[in-house]
C-alpha positions as CSV (number, residue, x, y, z in Angstrom):
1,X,-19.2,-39.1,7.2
2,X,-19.9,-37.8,3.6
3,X,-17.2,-37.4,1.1
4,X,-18.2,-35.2,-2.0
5,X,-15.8,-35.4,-5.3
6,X,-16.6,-32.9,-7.8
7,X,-14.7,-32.9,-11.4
8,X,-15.1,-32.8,-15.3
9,X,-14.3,-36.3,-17.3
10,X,-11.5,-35.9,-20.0
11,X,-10.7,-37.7,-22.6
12,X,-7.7,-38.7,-20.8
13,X,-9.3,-40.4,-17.9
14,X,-11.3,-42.5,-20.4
15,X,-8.5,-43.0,-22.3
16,X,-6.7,-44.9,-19.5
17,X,-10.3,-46.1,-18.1
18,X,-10.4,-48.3,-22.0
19,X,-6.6,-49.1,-21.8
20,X,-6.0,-50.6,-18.1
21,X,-9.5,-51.7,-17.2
22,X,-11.9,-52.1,-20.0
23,X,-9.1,-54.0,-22.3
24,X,-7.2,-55.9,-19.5
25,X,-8.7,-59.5,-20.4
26,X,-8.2,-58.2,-24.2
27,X,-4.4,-58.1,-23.4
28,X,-4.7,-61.4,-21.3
29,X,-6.4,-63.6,-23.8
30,X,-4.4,-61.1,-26.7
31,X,-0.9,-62.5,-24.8
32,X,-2.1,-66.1,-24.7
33,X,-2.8,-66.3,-28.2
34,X,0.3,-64.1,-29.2
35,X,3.0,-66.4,-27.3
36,X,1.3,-69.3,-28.8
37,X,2.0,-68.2,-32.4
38,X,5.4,-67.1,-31.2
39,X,5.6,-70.6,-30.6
40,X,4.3,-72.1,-33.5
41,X,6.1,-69.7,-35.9
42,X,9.3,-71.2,-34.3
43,X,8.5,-74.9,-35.1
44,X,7.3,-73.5,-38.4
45,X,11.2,-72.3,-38.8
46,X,12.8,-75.3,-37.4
47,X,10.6,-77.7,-39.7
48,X,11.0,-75.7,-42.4
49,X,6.9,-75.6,-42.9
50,X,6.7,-72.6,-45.0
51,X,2.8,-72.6,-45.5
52,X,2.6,-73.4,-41.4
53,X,4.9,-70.4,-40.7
54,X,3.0,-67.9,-42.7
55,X,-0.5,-68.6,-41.4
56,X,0.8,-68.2,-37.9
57,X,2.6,-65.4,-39.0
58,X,-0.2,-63.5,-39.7
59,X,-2.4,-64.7,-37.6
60,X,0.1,-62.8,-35.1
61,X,0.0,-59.8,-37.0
62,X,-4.1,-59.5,-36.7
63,X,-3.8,-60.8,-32.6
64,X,-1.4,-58.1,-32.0
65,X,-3.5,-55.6,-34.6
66,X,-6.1,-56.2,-32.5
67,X,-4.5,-55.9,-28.8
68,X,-3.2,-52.5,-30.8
69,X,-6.8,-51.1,-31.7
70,X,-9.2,-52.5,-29.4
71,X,-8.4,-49.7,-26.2
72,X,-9.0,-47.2,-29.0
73,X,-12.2,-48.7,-30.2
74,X,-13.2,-48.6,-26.6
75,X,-12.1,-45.2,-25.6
76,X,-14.4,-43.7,-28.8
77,X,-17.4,-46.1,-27.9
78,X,-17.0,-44.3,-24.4
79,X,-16.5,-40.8,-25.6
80,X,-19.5,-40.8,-28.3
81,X,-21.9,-42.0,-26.0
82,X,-20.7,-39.9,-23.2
83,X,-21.3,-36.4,-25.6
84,X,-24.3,-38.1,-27.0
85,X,-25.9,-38.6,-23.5
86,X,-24.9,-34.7,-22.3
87,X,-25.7,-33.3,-25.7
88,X,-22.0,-32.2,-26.5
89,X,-21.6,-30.3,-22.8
90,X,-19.3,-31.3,-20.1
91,X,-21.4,-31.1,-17.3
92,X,-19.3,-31.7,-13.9
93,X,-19.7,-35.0,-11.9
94,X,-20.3,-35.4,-8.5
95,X,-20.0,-38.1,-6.6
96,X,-21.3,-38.8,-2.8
97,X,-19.6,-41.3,-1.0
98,X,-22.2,-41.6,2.2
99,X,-24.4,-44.4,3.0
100,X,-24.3,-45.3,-0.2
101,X,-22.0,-44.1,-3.3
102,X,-23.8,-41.7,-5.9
103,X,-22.7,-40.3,-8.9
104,X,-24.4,-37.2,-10.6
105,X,-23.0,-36.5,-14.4
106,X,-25.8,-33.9,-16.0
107,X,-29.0,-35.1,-15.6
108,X,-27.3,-39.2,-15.5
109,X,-27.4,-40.6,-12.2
110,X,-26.2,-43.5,-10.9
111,X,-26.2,-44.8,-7.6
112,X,-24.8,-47.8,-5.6
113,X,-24.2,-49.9,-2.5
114,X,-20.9,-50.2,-1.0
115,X,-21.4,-53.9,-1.0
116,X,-21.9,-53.6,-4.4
117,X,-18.1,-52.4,-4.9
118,X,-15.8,-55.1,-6.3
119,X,-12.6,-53.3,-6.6
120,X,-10.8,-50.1,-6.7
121,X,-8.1,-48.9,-8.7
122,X,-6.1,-45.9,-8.5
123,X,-4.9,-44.7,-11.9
124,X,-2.7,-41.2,-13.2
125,X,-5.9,-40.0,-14.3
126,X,-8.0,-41.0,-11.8
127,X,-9.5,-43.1,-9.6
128,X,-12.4,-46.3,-10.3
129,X,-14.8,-47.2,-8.2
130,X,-15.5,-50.7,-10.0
131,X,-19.3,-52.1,-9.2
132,X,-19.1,-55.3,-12.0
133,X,-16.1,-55.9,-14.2
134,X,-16.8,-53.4,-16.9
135,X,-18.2,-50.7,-14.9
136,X,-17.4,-48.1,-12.7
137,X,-17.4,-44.9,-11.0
138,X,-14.5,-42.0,-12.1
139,X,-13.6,-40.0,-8.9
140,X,-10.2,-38.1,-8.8
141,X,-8.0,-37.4,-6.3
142,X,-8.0,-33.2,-6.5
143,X,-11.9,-33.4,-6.6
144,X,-12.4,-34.1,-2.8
145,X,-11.9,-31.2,-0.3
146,X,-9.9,-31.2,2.7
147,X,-11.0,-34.5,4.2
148,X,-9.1,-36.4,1.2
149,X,-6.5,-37.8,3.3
150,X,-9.1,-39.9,5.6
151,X,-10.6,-41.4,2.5
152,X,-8.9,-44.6,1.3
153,X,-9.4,-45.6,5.1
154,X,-13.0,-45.0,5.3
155,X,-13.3,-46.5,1.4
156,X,-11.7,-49.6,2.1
157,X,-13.6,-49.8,5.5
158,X,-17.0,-49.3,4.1
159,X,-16.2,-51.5,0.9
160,X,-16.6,-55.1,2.4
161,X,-15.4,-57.0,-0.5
162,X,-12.4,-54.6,-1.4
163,X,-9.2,-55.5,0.3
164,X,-7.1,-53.3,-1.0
165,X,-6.5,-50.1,-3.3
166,X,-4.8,-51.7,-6.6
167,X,-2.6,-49.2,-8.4
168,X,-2.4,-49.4,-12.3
């Protein structure tokens, strides 16, 4: 069975592609560091090291700047090179889901096996087909015809290393 998802990329989907995909071990490593100042700031108060507390101090400040700008970085890095690859247009994507996934964006192609497929994550936005950590294919939900409600079944069958659908 072939399931075909056509649909324009917005800024929006890469918006929350950067924030809840791309930046997730950002916020992970972001957190660690964060709760440890946290930390260190308070025994900087309780020994009443006020050199201590103020390096820790900011050094929270530029941890949590960073956490703060780093989807944004992303999300331009993404939309730059997306205009710069389609020459300012918004072509529409299609992508096949048959014996093997392919995506069609312009004249970029991409194309994939399902065993390939690490994950899949279901967003507001839309919908990632994730084939290495960073990188995925966009498919929505309001881009596949009629068949739509078959298709988590037959995704998650033909995706061998994909347990489950994770929402985000």
């Amino acid at each position: 069975m072939i399931y075909e998802n056509r649909f324009y990329v917005t800024k929006e989907m890469y918006r929350e592609y950067a924030r809840k995909v791309l930046s997730r071990s950002v916020y992970r490593i972001g957190g660690i560091l964060d709760s440890i100042c946290i930390l260190l700031i308070i025994i900087g108060l309780v020994s009443g090291d006020t050199t201590l507390l103020c390096y820790y101090a900011i050094a929270f400040l530029l941890i949590t700047g960073i956490l703060i700008i780093t989807p944004r970085m992303m999300l331009k890095q993404l939309w730059d090179y997306d205009r710069r690859i389609h020459m300012g247009q918004r072509p529409e994507c299609t992508v096949l889901f048959g014996e093997r996934i392919s995506m069609t964006e312009g004249k970029c192609s991409v194309e994939i096996e399902y065993d390939q497929v690490i994950a899949i994550y279901k967003m507001k936005t839309c919908n990632i087909v994730m084939f290495t950590k960073n990188n995925g294919i966009l498919y929505t939900d309001e881009g596949f015809d009629e068949k739509r409600t078959q298709f988590d079944e037959y995704i998650l069958q033909a995706c061998k290393n994909v347990e489950k659908i994770k929402y985000l």
